[in-house]
N, CA, C and O atoms as a CHARMM CRD file, in Angstrom:
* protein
*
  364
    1    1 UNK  N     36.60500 103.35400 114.58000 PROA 1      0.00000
    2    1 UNK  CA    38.06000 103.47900 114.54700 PROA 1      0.00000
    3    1 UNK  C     38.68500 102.44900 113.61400 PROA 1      0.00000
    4    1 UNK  O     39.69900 102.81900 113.02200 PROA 1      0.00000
    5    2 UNK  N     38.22100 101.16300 113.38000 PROA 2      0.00000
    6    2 UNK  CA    38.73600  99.91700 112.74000 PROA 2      0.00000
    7    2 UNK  C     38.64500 100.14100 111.52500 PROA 2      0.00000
    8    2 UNK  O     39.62300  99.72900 110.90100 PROA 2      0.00000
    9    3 UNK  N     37.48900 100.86800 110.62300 PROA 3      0.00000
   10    3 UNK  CA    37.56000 101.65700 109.15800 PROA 3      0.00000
   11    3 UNK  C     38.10900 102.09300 109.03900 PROA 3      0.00000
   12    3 UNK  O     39.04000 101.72800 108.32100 PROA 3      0.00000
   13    4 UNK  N     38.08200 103.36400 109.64800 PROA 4      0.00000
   14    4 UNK  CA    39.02500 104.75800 109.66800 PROA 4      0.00000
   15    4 UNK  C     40.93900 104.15500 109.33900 PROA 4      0.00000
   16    4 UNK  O     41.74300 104.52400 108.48300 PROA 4      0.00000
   17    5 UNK  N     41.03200 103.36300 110.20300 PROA 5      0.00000
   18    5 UNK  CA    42.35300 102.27100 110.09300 PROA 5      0.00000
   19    5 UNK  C     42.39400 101.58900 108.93100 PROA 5      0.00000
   20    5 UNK  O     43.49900 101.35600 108.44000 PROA 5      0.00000
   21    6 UNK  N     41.39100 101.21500 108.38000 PROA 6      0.00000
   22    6 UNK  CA    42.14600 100.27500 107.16100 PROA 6      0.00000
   23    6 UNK  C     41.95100 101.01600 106.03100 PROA 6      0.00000
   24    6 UNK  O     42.61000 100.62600 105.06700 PROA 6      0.00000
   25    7 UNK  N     41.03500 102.25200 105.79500 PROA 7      0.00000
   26    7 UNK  CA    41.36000 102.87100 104.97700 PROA 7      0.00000
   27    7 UNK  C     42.44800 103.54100 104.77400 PROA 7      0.00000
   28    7 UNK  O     43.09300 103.23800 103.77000 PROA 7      0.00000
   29    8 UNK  N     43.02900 104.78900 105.78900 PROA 8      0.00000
   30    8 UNK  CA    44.35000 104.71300 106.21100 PROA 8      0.00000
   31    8 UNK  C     45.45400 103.87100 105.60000 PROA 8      0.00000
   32    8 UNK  O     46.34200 104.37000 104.90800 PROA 8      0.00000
   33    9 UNK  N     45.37600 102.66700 105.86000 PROA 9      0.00000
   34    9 UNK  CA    46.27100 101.48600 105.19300 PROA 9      0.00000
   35    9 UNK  C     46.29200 101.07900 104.18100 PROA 9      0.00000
   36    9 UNK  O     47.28300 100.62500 103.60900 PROA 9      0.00000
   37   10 UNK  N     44.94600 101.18300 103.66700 PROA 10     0.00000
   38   10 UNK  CA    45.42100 101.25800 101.89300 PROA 10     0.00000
   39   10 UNK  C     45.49500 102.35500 101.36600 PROA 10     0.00000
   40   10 UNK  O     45.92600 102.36500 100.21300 PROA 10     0.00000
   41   11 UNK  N     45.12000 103.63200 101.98300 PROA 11     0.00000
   42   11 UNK  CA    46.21800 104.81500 101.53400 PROA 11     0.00000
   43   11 UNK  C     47.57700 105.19400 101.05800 PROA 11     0.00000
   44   11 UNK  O     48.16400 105.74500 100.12600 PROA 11     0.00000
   45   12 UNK  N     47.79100 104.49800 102.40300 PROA 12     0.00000
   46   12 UNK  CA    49.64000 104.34400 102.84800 PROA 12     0.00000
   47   12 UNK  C     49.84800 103.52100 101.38700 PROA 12     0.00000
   48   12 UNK  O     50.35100 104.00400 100.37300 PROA 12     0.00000
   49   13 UNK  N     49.38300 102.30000 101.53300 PROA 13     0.00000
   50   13 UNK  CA    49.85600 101.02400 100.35700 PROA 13     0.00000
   51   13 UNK  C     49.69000 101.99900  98.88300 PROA 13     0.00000
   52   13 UNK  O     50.56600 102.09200  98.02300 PROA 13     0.00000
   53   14 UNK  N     48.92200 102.38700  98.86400 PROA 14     0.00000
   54   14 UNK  CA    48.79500 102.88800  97.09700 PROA 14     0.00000
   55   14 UNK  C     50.12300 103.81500  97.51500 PROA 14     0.00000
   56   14 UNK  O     51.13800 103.36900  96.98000 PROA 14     0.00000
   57   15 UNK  N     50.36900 105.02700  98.36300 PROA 15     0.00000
   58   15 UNK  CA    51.12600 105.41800  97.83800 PROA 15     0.00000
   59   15 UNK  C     52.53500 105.50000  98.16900 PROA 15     0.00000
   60   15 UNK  O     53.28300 106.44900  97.93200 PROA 15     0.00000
   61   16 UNK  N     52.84600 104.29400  98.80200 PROA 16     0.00000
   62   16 UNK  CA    54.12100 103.82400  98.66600 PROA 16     0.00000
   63   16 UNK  C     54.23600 102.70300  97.11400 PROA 16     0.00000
   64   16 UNK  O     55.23300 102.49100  96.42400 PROA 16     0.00000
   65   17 UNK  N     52.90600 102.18500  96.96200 PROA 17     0.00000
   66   17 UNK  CA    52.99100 101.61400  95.55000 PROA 17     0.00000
   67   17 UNK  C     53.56000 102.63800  94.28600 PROA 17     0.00000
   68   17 UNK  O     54.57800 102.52000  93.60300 PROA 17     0.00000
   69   18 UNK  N     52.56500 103.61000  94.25900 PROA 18     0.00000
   70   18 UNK  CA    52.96500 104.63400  93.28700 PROA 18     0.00000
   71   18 UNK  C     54.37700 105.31200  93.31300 PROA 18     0.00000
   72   18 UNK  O     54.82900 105.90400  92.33200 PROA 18     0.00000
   73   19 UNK  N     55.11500 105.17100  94.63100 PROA 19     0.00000
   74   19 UNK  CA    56.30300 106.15600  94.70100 PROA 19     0.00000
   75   19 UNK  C     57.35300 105.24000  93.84700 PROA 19     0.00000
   76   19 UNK  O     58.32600 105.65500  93.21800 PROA 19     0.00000
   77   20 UNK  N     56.69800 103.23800  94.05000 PROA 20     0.00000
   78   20 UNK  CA    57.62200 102.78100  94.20100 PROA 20     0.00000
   79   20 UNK  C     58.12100 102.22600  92.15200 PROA 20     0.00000
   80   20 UNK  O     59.05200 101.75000  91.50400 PROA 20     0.00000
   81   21 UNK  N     56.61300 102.77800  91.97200 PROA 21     0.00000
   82   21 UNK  CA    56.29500 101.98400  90.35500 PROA 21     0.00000
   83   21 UNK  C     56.61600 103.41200  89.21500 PROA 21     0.00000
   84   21 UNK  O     56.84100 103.40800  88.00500 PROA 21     0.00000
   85   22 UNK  N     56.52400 104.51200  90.16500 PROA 22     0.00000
   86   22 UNK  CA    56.74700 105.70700  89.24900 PROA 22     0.00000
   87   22 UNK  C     57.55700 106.83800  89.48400 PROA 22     0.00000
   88   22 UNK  O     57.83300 107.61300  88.56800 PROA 22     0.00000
   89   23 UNK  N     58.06900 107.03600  90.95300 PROA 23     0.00000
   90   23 UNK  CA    58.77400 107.87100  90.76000 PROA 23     0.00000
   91   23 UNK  C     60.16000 107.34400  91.33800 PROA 23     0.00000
   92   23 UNK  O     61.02600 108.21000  91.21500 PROA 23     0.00000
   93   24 UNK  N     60.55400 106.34100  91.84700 PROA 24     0.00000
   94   24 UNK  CA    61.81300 105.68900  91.98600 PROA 24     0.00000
   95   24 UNK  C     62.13900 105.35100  90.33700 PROA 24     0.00000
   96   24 UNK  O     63.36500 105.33700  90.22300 PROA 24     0.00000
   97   25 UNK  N     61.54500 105.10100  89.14400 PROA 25     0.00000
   98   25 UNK  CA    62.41300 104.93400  87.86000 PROA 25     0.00000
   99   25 UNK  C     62.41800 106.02000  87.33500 PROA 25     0.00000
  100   25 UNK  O     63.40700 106.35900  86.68600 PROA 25     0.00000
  101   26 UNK  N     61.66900 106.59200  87.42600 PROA 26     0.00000
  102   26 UNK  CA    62.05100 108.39300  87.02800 PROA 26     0.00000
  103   26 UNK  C     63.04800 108.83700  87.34400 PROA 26     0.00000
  104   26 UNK  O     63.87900 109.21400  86.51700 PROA 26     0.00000
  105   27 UNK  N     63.25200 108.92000  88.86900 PROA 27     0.00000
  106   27 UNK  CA    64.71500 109.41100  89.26800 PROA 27     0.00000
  107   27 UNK  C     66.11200 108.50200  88.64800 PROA 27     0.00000
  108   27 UNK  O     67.15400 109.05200  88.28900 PROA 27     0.00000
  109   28 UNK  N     65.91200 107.26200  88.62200 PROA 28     0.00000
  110   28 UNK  CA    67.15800 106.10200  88.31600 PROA 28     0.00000
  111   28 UNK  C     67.44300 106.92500  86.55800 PROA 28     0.00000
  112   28 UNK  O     68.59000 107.22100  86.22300 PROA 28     0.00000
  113   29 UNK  N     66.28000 107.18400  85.65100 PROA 29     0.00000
  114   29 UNK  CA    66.55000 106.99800  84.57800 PROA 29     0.00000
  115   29 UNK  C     67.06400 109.13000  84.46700 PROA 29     0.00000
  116   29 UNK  O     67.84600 109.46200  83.57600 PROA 29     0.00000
  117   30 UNK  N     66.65300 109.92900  85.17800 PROA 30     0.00000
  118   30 UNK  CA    67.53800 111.19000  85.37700 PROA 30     0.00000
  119   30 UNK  C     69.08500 111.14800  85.77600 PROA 30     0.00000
  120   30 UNK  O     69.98800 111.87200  85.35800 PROA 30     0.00000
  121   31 UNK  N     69.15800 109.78600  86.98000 PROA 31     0.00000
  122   31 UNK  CA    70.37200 109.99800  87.29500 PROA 31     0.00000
  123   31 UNK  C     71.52200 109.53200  86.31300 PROA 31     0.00000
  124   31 UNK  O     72.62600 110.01800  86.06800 PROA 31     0.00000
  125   32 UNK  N     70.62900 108.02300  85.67300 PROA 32     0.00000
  126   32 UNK  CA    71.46700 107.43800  84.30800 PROA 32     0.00000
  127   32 UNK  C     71.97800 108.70700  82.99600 PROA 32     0.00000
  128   32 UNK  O     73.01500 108.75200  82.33400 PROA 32     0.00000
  129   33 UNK  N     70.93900 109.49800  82.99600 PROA 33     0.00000
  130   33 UNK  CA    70.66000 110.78600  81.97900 PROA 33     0.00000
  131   33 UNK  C     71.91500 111.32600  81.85200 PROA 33     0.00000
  132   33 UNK  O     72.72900 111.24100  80.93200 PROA 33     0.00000
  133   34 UNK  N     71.97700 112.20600  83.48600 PROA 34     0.00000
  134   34 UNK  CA    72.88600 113.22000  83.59300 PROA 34     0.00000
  135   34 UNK  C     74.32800 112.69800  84.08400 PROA 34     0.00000
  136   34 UNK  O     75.18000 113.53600  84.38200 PROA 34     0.00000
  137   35 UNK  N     74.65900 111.08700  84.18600 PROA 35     0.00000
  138   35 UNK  CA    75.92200 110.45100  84.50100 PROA 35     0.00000
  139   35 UNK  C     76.37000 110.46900  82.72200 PROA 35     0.00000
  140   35 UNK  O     77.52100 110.53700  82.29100 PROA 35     0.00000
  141   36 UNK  N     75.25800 110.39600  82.00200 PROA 36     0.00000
  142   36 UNK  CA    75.83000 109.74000  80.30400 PROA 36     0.00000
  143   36 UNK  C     76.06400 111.16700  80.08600 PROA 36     0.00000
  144   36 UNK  O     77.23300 111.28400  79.71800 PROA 36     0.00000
  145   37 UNK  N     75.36000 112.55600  80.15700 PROA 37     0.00000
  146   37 UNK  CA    75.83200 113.87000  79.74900 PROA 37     0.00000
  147   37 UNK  C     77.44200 114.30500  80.31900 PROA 37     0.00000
  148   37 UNK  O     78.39500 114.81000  79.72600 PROA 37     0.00000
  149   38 UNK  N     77.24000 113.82400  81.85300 PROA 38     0.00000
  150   38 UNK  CA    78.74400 114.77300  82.31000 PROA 38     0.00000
  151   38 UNK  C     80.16600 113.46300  81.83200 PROA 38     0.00000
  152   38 UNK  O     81.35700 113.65700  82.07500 PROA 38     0.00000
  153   39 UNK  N     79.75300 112.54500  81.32500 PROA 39     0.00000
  154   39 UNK  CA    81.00700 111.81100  80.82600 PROA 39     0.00000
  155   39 UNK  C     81.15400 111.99000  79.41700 PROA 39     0.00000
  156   39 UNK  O     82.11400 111.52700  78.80200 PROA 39     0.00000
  157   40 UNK  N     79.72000 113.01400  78.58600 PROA 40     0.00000
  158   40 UNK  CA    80.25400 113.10200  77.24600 PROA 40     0.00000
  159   40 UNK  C     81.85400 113.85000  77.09900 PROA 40     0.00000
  160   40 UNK  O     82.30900 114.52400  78.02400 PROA 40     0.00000
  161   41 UNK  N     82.46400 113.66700  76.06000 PROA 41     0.00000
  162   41 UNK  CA    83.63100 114.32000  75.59300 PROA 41     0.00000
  163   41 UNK  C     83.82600 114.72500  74.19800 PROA 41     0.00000
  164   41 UNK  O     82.86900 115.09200  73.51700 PROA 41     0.00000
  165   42 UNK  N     84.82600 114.68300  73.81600 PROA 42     0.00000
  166   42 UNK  CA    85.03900 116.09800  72.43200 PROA 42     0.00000
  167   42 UNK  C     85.21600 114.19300  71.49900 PROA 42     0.00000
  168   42 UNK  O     85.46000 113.09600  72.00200 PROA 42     0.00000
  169   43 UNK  N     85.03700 114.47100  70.50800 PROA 43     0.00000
  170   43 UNK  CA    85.01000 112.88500  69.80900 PROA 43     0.00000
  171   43 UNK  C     83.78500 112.03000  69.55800 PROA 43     0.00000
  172   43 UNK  O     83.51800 111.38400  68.54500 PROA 43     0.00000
  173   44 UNK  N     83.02900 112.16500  70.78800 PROA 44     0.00000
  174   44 UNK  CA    81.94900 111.42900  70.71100 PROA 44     0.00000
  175   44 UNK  C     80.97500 111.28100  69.97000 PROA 44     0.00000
  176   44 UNK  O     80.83200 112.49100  69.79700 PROA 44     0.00000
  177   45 UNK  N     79.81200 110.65300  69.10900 PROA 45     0.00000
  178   45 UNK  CA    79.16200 110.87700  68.43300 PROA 45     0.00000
  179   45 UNK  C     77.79000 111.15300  69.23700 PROA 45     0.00000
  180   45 UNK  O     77.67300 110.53600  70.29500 PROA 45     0.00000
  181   46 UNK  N     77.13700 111.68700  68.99700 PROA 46     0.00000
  182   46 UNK  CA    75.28000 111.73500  69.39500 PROA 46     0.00000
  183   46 UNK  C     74.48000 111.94800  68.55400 PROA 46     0.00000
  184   46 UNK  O     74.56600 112.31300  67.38200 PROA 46     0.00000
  185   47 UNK  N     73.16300 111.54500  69.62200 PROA 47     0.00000
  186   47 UNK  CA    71.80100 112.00300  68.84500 PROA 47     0.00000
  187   47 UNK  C     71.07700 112.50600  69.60100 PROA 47     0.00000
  188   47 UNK  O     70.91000 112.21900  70.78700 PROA 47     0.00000
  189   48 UNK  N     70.44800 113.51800  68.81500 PROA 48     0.00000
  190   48 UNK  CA    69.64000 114.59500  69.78400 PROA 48     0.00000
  191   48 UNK  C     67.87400 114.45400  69.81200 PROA 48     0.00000
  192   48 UNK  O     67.24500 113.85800  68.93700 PROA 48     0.00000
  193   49 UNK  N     67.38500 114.98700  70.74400 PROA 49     0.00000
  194   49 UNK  CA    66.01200 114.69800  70.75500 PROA 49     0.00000
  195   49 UNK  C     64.85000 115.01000  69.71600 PROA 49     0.00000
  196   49 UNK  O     63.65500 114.71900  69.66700 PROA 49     0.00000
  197   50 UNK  N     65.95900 115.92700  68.68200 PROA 50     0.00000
  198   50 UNK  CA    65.32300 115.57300  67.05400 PROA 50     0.00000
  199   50 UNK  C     65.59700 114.56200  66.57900 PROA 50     0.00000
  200   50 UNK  O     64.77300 113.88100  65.97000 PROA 50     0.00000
  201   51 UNK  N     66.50400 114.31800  66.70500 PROA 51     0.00000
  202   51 UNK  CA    67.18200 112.95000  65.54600 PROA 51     0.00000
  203   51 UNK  C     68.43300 113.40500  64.64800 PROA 51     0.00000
  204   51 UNK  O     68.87100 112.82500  63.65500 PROA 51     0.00000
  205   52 UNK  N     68.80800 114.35700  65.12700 PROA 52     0.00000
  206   52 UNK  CA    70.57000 115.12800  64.78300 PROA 52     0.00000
  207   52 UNK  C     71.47600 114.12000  65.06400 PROA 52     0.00000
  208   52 UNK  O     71.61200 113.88900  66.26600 PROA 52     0.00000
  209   53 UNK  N     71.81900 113.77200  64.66400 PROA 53     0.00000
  210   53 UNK  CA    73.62700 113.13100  64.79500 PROA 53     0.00000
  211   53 UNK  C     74.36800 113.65100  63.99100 PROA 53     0.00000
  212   53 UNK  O     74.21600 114.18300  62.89100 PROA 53     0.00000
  213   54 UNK  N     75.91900 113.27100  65.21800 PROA 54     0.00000
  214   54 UNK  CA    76.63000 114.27700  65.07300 PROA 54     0.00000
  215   54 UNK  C     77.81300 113.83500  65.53100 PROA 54     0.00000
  216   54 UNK  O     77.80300 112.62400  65.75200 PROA 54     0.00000
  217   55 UNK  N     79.15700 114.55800  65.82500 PROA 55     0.00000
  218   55 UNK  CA    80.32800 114.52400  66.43700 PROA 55     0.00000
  219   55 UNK  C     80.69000 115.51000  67.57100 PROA 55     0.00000
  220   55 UNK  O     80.70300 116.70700  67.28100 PROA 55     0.00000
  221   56 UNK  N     81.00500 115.10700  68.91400 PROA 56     0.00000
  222   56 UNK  CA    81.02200 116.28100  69.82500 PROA 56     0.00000
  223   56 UNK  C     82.02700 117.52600  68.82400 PROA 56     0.00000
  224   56 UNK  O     81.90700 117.52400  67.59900 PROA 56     0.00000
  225   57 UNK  N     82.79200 118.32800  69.38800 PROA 57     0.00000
  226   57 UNK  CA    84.24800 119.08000  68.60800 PROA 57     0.00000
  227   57 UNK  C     84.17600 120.10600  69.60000 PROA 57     0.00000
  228   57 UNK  O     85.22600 120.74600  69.53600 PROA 57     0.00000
  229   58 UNK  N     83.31700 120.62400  70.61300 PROA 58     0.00000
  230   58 UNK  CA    83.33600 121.66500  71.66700 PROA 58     0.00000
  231   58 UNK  C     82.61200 120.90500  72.39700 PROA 58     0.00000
  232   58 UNK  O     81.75900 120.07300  72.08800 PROA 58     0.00000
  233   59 UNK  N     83.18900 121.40500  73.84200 PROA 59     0.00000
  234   59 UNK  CA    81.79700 121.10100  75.34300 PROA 59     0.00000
  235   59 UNK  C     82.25500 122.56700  76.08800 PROA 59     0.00000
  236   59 UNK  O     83.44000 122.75700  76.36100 PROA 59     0.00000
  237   60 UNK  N     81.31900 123.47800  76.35900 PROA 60     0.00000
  238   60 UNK  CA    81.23600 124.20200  76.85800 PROA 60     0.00000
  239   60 UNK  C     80.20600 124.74700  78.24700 PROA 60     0.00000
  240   60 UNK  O     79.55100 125.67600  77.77500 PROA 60     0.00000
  241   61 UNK  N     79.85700 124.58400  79.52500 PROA 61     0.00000
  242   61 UNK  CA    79.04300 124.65800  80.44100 PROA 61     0.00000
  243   61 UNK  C     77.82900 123.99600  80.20800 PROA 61     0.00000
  244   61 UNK  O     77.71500 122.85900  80.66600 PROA 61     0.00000
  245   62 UNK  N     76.99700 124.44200  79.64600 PROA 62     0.00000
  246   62 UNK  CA    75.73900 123.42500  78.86400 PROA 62     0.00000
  247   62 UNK  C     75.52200 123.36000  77.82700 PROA 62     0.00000
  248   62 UNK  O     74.53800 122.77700  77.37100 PROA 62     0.00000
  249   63 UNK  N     76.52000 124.03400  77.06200 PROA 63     0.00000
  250   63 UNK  CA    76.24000 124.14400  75.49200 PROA 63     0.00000
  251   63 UNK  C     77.37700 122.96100  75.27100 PROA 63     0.00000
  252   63 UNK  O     78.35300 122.63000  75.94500 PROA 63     0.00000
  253   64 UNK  N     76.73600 122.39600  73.84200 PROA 64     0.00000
  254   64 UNK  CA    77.48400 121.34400  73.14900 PROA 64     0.00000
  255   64 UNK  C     77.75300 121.94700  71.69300 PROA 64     0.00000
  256   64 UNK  O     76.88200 122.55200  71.06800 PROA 64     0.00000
  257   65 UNK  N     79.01900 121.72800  71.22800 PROA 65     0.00000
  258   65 UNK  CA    79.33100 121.92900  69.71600 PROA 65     0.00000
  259   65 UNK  C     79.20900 120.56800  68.83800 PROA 65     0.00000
  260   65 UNK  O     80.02200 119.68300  69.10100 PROA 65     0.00000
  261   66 UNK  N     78.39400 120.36900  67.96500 PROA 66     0.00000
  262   66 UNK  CA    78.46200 119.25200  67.07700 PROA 66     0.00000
  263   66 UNK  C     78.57900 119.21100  65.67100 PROA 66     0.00000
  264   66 UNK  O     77.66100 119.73700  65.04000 PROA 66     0.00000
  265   67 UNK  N     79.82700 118.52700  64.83400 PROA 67     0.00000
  266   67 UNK  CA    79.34300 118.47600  63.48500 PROA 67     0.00000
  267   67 UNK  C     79.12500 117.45400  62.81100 PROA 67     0.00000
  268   67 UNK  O     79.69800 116.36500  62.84000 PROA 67     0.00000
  269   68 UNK  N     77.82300 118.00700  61.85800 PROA 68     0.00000
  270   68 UNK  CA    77.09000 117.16400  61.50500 PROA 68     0.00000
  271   68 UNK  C     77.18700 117.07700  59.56100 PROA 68     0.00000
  272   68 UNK  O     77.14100 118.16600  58.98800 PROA 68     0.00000
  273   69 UNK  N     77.27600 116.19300  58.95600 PROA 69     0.00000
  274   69 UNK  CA    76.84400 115.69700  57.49800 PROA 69     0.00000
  275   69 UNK  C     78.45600 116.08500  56.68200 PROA 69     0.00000
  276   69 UNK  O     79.40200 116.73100  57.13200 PROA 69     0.00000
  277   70 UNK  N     78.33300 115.57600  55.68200 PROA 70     0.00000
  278   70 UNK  CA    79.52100 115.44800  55.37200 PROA 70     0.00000
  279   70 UNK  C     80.08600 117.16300  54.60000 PROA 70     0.00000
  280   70 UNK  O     81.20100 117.31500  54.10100 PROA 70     0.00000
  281   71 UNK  N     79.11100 118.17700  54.67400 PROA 71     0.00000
  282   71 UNK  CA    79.40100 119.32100  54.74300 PROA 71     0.00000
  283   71 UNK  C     80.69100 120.19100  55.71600 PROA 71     0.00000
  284   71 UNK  O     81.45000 121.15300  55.59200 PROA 71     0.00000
  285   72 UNK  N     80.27400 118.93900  56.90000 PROA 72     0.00000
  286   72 UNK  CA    80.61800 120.13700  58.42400 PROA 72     0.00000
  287   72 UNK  C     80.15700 121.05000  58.51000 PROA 72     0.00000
  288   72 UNK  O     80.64100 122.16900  58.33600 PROA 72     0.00000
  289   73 UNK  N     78.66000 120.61900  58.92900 PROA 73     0.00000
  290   73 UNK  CA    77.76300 121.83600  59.65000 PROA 73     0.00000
  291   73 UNK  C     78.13900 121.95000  60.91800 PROA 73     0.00000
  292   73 UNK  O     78.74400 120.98600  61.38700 PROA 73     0.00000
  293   74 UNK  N     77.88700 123.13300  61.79200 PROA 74     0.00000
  294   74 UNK  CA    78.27800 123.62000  63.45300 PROA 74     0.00000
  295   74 UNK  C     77.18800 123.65800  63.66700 PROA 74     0.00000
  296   74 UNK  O     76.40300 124.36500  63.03400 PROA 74     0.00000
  297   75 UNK  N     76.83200 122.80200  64.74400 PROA 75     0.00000
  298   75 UNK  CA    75.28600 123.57000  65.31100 PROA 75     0.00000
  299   75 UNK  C     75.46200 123.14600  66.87000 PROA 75     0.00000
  300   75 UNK  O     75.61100 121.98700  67.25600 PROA 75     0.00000
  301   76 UNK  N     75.41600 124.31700  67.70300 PROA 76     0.00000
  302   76 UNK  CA    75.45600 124.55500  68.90900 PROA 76     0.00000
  303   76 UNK  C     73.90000 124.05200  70.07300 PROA 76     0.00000
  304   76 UNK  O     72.71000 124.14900  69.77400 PROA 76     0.00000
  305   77 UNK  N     74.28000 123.72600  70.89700 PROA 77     0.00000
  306   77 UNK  CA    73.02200 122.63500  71.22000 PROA 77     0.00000
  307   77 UNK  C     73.17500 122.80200  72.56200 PROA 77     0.00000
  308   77 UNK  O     74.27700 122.80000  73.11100 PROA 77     0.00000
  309   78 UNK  N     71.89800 122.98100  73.25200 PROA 78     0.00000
  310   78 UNK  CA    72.04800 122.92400  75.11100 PROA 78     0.00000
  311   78 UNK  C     72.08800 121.21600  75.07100 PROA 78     0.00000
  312   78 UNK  O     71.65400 120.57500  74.11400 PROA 78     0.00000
  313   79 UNK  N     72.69800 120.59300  76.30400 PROA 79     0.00000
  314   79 UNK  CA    73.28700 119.19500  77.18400 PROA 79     0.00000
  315   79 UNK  C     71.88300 118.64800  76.72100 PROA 79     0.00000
  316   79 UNK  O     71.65400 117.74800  75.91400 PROA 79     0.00000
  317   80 UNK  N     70.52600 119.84600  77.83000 PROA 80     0.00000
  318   80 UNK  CA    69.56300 118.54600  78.02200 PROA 80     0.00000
  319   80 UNK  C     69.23300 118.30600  76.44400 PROA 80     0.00000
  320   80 UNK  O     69.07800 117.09800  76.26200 PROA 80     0.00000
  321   81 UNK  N     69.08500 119.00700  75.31700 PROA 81     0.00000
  322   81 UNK  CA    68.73800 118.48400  73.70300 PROA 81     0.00000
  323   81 UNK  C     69.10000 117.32700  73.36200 PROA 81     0.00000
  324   81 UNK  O     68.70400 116.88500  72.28300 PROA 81     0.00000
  325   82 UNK  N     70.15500 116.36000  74.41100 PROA 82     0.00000
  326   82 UNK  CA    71.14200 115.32500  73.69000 PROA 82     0.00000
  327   82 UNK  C     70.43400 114.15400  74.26700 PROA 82     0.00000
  328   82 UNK  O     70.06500 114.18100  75.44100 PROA 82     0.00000
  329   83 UNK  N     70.21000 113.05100  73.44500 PROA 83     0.00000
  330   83 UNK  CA    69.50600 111.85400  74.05200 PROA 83     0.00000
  331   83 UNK  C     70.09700 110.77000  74.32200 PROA 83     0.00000
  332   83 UNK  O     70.00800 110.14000  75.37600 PROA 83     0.00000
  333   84 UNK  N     71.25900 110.27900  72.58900 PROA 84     0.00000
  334   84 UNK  CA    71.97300 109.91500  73.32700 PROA 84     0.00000
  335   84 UNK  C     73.70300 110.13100  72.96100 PROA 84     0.00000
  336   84 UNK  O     74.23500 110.92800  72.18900 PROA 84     0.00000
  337   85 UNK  N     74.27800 109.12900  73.81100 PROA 85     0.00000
  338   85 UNK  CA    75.74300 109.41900  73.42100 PROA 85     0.00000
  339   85 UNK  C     76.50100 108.40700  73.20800 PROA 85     0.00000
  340   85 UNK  O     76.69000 107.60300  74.12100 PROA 85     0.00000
  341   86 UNK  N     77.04600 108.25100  72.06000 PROA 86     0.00000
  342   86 UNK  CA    77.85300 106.66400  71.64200 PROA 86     0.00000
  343   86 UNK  C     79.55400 106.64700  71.36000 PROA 86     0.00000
  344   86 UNK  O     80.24800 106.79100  70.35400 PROA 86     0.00000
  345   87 UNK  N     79.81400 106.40400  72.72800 PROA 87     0.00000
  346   87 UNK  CA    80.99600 106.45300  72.69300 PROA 87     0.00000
  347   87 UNK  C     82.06300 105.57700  71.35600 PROA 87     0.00000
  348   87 UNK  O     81.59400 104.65600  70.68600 PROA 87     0.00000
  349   88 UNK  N     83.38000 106.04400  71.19600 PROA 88     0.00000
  350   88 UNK  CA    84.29600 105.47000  70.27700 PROA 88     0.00000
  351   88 UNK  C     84.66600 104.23800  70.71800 PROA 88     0.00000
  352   88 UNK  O     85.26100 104.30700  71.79300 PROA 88     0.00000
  353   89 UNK  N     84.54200 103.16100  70.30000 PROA 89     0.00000
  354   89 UNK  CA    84.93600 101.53700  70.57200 PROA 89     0.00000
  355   89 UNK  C     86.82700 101.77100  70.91400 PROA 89     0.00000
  356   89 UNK  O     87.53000 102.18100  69.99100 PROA 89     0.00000
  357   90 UNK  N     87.37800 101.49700  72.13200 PROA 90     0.00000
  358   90 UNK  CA    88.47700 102.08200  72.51500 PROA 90     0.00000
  359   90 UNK  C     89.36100 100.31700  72.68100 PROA 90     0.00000
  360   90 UNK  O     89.20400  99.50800  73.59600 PROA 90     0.00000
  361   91 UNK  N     90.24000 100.19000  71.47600 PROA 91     0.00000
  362   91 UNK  CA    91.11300  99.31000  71.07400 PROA 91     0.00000
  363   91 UNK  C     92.13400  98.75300  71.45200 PROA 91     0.00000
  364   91 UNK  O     92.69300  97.92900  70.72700 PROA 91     0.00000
């Protein structure tokens, strides 16, 4: 019974270790994710998980409108594509 028990216990230990080293910052860095997506706005600049930057100019349900290069290209983009978002320095 006294094996059976401490193996048991370092069971438990690894995987409250693992919950605590890998999936508690996983979740922190989703929740950081999707707090920086639902505060984007129309103005904002980003970069996308290509390496697009851009200017918001539409937000629509999950689609994003951005233009990009000194052309003014439109290129329409789902939320999760966006990595990050750099807000306007507000004066």
């Amino acid at each position: 019974m006294g094996e059976i028990g401490i193996t048991i216990g370092y069971l438990l230990f690894f995987a409250v270790l693992m919950y605590l080293m890998i999936f508690l910052p996983q979740k922190r860095r989703e929740k950081k994710m999707k707090q920086m997506l639902d505060s984007m706005q129309v103005g904002n600049k980003v970069v996308t998980i290509g390496g697009i930057t851009g200017k918001v100019i539409n937000i629509k349900d999950d689609e994003v409108t951005i233009e990009t290069s000194v052309e003014k290209t439109k290129m329409n983009l789902k939320k999760w594509a966006i990595k990050e978002v750099e807000k306007p320095i507000e004066a």
